[in-house]
C-alpha positions as CSV (number, residue, x, y, z in Angstrom):
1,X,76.7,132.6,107.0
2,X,76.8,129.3,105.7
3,X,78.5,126.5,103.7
4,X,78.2,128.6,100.3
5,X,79.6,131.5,101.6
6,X,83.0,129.8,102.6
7,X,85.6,129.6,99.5
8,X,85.7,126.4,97.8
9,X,82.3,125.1,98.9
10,X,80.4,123.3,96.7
11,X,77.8,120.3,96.4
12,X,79.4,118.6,93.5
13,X,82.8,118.8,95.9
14,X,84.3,116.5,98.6
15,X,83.8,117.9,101.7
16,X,86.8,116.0,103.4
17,X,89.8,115.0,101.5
18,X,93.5,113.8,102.4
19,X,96.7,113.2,101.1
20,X,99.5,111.4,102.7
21,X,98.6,112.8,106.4
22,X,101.3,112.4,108.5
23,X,101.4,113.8,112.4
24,X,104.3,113.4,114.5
25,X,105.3,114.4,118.1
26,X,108.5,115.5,119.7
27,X,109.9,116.8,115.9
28,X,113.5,116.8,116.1
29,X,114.2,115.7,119.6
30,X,115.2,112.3,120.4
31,X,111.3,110.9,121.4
32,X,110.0,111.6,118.1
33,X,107.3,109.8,117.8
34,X,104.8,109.6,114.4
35,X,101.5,108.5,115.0
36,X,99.8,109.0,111.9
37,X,101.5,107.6,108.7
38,X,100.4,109.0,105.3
39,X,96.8,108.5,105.9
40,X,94.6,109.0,102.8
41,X,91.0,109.6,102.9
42,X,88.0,110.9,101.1
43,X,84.6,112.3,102.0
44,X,82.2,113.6,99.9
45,X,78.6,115.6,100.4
46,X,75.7,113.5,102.5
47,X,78.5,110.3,103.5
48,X,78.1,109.0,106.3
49,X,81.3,106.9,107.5
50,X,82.1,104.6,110.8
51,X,86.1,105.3,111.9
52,X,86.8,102.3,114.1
53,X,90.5,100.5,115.6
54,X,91.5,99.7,118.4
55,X,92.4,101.8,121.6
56,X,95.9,103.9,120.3
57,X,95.1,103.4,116.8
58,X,95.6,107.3,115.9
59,X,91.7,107.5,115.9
60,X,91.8,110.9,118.3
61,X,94.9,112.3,116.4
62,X,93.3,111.9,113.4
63,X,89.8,113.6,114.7
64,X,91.8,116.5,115.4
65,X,93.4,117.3,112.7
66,X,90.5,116.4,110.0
67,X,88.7,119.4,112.8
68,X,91.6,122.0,112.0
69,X,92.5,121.2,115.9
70,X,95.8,120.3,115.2
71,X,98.1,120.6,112.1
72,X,99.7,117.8,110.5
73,X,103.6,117.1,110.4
74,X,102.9,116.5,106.7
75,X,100.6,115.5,103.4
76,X,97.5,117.9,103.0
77,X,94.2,118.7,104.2
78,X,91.3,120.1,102.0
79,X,88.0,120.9,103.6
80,X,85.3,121.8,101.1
81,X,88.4,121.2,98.3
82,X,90.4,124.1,100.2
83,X,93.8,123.3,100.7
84,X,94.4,124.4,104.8
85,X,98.1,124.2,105.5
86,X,98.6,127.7,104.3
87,X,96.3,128.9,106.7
88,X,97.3,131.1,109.6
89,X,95.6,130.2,113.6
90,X,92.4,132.8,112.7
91,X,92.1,131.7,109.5
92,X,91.6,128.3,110.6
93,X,89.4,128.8,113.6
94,X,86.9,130.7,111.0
95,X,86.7,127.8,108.6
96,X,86.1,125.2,111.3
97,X,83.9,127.8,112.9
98,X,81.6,127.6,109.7
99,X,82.4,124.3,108.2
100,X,82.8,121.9,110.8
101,X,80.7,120.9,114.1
102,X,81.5,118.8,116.7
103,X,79.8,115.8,119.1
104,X,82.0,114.6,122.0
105,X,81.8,111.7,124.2
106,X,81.0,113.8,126.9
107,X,78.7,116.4,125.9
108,X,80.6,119.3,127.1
109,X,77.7,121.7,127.7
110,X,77.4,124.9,129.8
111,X,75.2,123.8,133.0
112,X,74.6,127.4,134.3
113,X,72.4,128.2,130.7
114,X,69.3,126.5,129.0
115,X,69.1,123.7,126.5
116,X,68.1,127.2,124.2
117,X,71.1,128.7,125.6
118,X,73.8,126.2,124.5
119,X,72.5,125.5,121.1
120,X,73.5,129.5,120.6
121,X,76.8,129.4,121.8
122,X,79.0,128.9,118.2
123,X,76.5,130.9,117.0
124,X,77.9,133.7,119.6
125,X,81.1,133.1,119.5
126,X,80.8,134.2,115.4
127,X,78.6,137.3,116.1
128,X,79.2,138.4,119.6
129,X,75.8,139.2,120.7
130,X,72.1,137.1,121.0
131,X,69.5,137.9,118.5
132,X,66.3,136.8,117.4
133,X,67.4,135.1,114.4
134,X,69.7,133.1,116.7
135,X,67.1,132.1,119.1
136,X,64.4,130.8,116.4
137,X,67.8,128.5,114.7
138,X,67.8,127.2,117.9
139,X,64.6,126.4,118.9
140,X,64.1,125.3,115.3
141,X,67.1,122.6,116.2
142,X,65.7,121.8,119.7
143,X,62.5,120.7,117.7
144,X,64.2,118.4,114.9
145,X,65.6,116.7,118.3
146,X,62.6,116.5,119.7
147,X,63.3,119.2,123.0
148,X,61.1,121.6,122.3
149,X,59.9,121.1,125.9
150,X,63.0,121.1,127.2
151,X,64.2,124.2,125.3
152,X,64.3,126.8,128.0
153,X,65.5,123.9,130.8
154,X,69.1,124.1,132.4
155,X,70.8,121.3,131.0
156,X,72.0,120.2,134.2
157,X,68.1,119.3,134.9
158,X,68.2,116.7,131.7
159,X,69.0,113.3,131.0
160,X,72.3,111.6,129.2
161,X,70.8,111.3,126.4
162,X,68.7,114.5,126.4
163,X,71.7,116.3,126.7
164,X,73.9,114.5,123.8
165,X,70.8,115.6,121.8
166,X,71.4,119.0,122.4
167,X,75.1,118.6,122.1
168,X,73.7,117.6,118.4
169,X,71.7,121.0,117.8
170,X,74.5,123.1,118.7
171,X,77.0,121.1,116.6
172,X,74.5,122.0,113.5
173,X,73.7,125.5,114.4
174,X,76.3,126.7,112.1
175,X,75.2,124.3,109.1
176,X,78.4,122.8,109.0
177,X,79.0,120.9,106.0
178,X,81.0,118.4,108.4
179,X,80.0,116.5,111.3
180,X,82.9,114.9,113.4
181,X,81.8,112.6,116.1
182,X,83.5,110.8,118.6
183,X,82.2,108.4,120.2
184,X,79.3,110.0,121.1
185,X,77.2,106.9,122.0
186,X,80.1,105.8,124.4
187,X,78.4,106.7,128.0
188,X,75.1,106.3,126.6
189,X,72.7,103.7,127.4
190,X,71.5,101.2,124.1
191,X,68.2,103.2,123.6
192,X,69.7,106.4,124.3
193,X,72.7,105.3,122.3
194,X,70.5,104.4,119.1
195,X,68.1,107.6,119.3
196,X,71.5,110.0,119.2
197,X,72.3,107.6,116.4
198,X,69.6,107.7,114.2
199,X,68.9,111.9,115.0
200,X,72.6,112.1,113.3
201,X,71.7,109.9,111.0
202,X,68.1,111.6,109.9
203,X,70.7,115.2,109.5
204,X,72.6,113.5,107.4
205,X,70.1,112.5,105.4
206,X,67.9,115.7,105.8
207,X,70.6,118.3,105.3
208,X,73.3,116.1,103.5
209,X,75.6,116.7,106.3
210,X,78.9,114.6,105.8
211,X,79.5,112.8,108.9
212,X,82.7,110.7,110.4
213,X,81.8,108.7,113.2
214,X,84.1,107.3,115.4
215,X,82.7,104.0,117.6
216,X,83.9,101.0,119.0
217,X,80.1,99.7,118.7
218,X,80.0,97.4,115.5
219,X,75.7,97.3,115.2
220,X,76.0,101.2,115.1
221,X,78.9,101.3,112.5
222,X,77.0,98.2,110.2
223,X,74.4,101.3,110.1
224,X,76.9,103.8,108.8
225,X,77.3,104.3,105.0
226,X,81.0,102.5,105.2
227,X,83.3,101.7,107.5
228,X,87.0,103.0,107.2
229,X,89.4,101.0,110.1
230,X,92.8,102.5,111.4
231,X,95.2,100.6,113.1
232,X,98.9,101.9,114.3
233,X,98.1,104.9,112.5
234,X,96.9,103.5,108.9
235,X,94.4,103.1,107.3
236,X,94.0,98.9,107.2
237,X,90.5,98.7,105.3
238,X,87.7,100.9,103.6
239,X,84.6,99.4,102.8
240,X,80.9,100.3,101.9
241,X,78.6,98.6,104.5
242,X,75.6,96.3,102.6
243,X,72.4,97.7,102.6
C-alpha cells in the first residue's frame, strides 16, 4: 500500500500542516507545564526543511507529535490534508504506519537479524508474514544506499554509518510521504555524517519524500531547503536557505 491509497493523499497537497499546536504536561494538576505554544507550520510534497534551537527548545515534543507519537493539548494536525485529532489509537498507528518513517539518532536496529532483515520489519509489522515482494523492496533499498554487499550481514557486523544507512531503507520501505529525522548525524563521524545526509537528500529528491530534519549542525542545515528555528516552544524564524 502506499501514499495514494491513504485518504487525503495527494501531490498537489501539503503533506504536513499545523494550526496553533499546543502540548502541555501535568493537565489540570498544579505542575502544568506547556511546552509547545501554538506552533504553526507547513510542509508541502518534495521540502526538505532543517528544525534547529537550542537544547529544551520543544524540538523532541514537537517530533513526536508531527509522528502521531503523541497528541497535542490543542490546535490541529493534518497529515496528507487529514485532520488527525479525531482519530482513535489504531487509526493513528495505521496512518503513521503508511505515511510517515522515521531516522533516529541512534539507529535502533535489531542486531540478531540482517541488514535485509531490518529493512522488512514495518513492512511486517503491516502484513504479518515475509514475502518475496518484501524481500526484492528491500534489497531494492539496500542498493539505493549502496549495501547491496552488506544486505544479508547482521547489523551488529557493520559500521555507524553503515547502519544509519540502513536505518534510512527501512524508514522508506513503506514510501512514506514523510520523513522525520532526528538528529541522525549526531554520533556520526563528518564523512559518515554527510553520506547519511546527502542519501536523505538524493530521496527526497528522487521520490519527493517531504523531510523535517532536526540538527544542531549548521553546514548540514545551510544544505536543507529552509531552515525553521524553535525556541521555548515557538517558532522564532522560518526562512528559505540561498541556493
Amino acid at each position: 500500500m502506499d501514499n495514494a491509497s491513504i485518504p487525503g493523499a495527494g501531490a498537489n497537497q501539503s503533506v504536513l500542516r499545523l494550526e496553533g499546536i499546543r502540548k502541555a504536561y501535568g493537565v489540570g494538576t498544579p505542575i502544568e507545564t506547556e511546552v509547545l505554544h501554538g506552533i504553526d507550520l507547513r510542509l508541502e510534497r518534495g521540502e526538505f526543511c532543517a528544525l534547529m534551537g537550542p537544547s529544551g527548545s520543544g524540538k523532541s515534543t514537537l517530533l513526536n507529535v508531527v509522528g502521531l507519537l503523541d497528541r497535542p493539548t490543542g490546535g490541529k494536525l493534518f497529515i496528507n490534508d487529514s485532520e488527525t485529532s479525531h482519530l482513535d489509537d489504531k487509526a493513528l498507528t495505521r496512518l503513521r504506519g503508511y505515511s510517515i518513517g522515521f531516522v533516529f539518532q541512534y539507529h535502533y536496529l535489531l542486531p540478531a537479524f540482517t541488514a535485509a532483515e531490518n529493512v522488512m520489519m514495518p513492512m511486517l509489522a503491516d502484513r504479518g508474514r515475509p514475502n518475496d515482494d518484501m524481500r526484492r523492496r528491500a534489497e531494492l533499498l539496500l542498493e539505493r544506499v549502496q549495501l547491496t554487499p552488506w544486505r544479508d550481514s547482521l547489523v551488529v557486523n557493520m559500521s555507524g554509518g553503515q547502519q544509519q544507512r540502513v536505518a534510512v531503507a527501512r524508514a522508506l520501505a513503506m514510501n512514506p510521504a514523510l520523513l522525520l529525522a532526528d538528529e541522525p548525524t549526531g554520533n556520526l563521524d563528518t564523512k559518515s555524517a554527510l553520506n547519511v545526509f546527502e542519501l536523505m537528500r538524493q530521496m527526497n529528491r528522487e521520490q519527493s519524500t517531504t523531510v523535517l530534519f532536526v540538527t544542531h549542525n549548521h553546514d548540514l542545515a545551510a544544505r536543507c531547503d529552509r531552515i525553521v528555528q524553535i525556541v521555548d516552544g515557538r517558532i522564532t524564524s522560518d526562512q528559505p536557505t540561498p541556493h
